[in-house]
C-alpha positions as CSV (number, residue, x, y, z in Angstrom):
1,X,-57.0,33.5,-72.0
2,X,-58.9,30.5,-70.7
3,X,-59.7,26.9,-71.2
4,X,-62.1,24.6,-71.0
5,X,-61.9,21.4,-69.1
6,X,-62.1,18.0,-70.5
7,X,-65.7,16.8,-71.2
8,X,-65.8,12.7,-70.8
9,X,-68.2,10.4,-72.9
10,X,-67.8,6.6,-73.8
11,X,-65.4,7.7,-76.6
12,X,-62.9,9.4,-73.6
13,X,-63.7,8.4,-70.1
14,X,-62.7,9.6,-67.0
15,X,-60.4,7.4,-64.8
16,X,-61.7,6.4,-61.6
17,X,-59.5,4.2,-59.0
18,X,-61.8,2.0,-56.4
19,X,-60.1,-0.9,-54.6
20,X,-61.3,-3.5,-51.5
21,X,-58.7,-3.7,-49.0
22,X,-58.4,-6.4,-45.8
23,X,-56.1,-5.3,-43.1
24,X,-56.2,-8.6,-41.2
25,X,-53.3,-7.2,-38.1
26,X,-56.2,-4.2,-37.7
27,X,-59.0,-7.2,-38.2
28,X,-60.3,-4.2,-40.6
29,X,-62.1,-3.9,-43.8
30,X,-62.2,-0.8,-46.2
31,X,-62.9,1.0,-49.2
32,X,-59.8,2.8,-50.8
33,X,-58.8,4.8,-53.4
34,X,-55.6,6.4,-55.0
35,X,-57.8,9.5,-56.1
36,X,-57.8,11.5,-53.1
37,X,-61.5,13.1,-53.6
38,X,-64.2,11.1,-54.7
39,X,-66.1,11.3,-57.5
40,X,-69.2,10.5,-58.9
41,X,-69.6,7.0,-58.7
42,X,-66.5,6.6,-55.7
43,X,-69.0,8.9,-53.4
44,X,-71.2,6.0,-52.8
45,X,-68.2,3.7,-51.3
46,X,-66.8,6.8,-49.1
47,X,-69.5,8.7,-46.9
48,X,-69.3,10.4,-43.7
49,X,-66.8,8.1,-42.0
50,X,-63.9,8.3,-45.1
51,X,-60.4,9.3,-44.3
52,X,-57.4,10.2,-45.3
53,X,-54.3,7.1,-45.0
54,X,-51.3,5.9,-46.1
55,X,-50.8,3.0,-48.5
56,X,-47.7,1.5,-46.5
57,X,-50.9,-0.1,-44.5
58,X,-51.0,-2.4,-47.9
59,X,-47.2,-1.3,-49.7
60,X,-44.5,-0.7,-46.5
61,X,-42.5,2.0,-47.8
62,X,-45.1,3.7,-50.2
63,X,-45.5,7.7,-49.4
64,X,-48.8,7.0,-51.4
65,X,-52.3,8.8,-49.4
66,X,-55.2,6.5,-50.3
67,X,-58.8,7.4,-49.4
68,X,-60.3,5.2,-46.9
69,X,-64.1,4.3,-45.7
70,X,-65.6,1.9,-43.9
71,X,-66.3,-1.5,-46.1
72,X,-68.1,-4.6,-45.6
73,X,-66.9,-7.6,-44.1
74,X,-65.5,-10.2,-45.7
75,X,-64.4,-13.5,-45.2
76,X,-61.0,-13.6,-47.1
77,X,-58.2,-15.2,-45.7
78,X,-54.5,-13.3,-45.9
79,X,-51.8,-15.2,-46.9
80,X,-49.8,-17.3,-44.8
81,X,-46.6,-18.1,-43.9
82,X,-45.6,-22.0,-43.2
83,X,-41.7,-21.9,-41.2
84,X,-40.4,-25.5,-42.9
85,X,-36.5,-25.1,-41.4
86,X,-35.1,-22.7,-38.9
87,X,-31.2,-23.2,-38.1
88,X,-28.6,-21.1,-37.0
89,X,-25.0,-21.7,-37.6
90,X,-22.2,-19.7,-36.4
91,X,-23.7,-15.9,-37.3
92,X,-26.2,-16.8,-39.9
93,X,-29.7,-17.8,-39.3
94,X,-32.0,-19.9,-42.0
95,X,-35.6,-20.1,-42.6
96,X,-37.2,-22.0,-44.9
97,X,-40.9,-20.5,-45.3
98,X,-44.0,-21.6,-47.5
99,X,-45.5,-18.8,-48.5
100,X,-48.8,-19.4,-49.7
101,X,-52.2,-17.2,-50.6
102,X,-55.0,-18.7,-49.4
103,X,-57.6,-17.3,-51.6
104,X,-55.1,-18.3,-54.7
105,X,-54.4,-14.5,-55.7
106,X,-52.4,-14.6,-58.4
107,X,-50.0,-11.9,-56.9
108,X,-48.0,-12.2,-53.9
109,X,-45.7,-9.0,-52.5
110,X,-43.1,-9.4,-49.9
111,X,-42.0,-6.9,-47.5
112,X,-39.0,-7.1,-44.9
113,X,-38.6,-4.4,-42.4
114,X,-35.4,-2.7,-42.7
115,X,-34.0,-4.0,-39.6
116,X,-33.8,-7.5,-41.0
117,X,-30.3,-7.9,-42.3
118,X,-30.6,-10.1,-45.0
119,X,-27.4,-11.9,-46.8
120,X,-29.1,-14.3,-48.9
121,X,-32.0,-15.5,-50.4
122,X,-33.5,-18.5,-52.7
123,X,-36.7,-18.5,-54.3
124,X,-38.1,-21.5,-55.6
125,X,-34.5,-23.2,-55.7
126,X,-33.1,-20.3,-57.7
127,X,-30.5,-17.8,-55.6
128,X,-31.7,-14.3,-55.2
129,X,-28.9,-11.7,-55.7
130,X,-27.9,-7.8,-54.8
131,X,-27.3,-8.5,-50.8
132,X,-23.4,-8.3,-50.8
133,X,-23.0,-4.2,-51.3
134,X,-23.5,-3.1,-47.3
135,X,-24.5,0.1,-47.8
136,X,-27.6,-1.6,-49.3
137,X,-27.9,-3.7,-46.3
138,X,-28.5,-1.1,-43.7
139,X,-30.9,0.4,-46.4
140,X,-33.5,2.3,-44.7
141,X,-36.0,0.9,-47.1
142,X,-38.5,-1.6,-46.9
143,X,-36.8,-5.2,-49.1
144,X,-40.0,-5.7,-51.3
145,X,-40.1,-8.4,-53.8
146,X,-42.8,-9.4,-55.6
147,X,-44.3,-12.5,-57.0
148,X,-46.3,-13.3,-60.1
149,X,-48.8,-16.0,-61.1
150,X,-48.8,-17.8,-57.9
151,X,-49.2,-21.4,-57.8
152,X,-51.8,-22.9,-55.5
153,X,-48.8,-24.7,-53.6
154,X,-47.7,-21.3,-52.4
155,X,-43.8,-20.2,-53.0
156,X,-40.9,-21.4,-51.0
157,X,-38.7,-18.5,-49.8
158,X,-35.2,-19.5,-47.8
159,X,-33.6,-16.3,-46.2
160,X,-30.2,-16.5,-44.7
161,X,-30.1,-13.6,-42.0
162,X,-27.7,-12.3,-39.4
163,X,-28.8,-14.3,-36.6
164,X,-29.3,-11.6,-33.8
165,X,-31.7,-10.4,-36.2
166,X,-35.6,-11.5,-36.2
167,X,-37.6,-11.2,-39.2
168,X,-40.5,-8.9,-39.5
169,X,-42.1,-8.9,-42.2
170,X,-45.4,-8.3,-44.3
171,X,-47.3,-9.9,-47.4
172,X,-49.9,-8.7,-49.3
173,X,-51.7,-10.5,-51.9
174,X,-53.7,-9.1,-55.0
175,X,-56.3,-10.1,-57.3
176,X,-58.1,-8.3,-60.3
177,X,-61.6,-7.8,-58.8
178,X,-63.6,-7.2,-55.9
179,X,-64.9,-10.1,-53.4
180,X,-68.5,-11.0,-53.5
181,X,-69.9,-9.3,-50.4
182,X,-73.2,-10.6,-48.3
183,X,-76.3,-8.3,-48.6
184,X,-74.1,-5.9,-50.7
185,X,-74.6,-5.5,-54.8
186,X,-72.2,-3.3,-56.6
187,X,-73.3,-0.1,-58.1
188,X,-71.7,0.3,-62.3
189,X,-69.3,3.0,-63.2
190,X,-71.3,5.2,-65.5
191,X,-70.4,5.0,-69.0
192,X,-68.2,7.8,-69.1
193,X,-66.1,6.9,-66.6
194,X,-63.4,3.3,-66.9
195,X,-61.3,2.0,-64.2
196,X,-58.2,4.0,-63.5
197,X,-55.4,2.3,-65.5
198,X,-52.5,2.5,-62.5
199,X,-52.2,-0.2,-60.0
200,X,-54.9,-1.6,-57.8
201,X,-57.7,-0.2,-59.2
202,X,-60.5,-2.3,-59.2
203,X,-58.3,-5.0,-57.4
204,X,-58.6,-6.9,-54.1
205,X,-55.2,-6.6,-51.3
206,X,-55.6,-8.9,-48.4
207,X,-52.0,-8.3,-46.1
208,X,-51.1,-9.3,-43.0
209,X,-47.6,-9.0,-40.6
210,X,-45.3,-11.9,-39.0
211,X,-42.7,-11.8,-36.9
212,X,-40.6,-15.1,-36.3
């Protein structure tokens, strides 16, 4: 007994994830996607050169594949990280960062390697909890927070650490959209298909590592 396959129109359209991605550690650019074949309107963003990748470029820890080709260049600046305090005392170490997107995305992720023994954190004055059960500090896992509505001031972070350890860590900011791109002009879904309602589709992600 068979069945017929699902026949999209305006009234039921066909999801169809496209996001701009800026790897500034790789000083790369790219076209990516969550659907791992393109489709009828994706085809024109991934040509000869696409790829296969994983989304831990943008999300450390994500198993995600993402499909990758070669974007324009942009001129979108990743968000930054201003140290304000750095003290050690006795076998804590404590930063005081500014974390701050440049192009005012309104969403800001934060990634710590999991070598980075964290024992306490305050965000914006207010204390961050879970670090006191060990076996979740020597987590293999990535830390990730995430921040929403980002003021154009950026987000003061404080992180109390062991103090043999340094901090490596990532950011990644987001914003609903693409970038407007020089001698490039976007090319409409067609009216049976809609953006992909998971994350990132039609989005921008700018990330980029430090290590202090």
């Amino acid at each position: 007994m068979g069945t017929k396959g699902a026949r999209f129109d305006e009234r039921c359209r066909k999801p169809s994830c496209l996001f701009y991605g800026v790897n500034s550690d790789k000083n790369e650019t790219i076209w990516a996607s969550t659907d791992l074949k393109s489709d009828g309107w994706t085809s024109a963003y991934f040509l000869d050169k696409s790829d296969t990748i994983s989304l831990a470029e943008f999300i450390p820890g994500s198993s995600a594949k993402i499909l990758k080709g070669d974007a324009p260049v942009s001129d979108l600046k990743p968000p930054e990280i201003l140290i304000l305090e750095d003290n050690k005392t006795d076998d804590i170490r404590t930063i005081k960062m500014r974390l701050v997107s440049k192009r005012e995305a309104p969403h800001l992720y934060m990634f710590f390697h999991p070598k980075v023994n964290i024992v306490g954190a305050n965000l914006n004055g207010r204390d961050i909890g879970g670090f006191d059960d060990s076996e979740e500090r020597i987590s293999e896992k990535w830390w990730q927070w995430a921040y929403f509505a980002v003021p154009e001031e950026g987000i003061v972070l404080t992180l109390r650490t062991e103090s043999a350890s340094s901090v490596e860590m990532k950011l990644t900011d987001v914003s609903y959209g693409f970038p407007e791109l020089p001698d490039f002009s976007f090319k409409p879904r067609p009216l049976y298909m809609m953006p992909a309602p998971y994350a990132f589709s039609d989005m921008t992600l700018v990330t980029k590592s430090y290590t202090f």
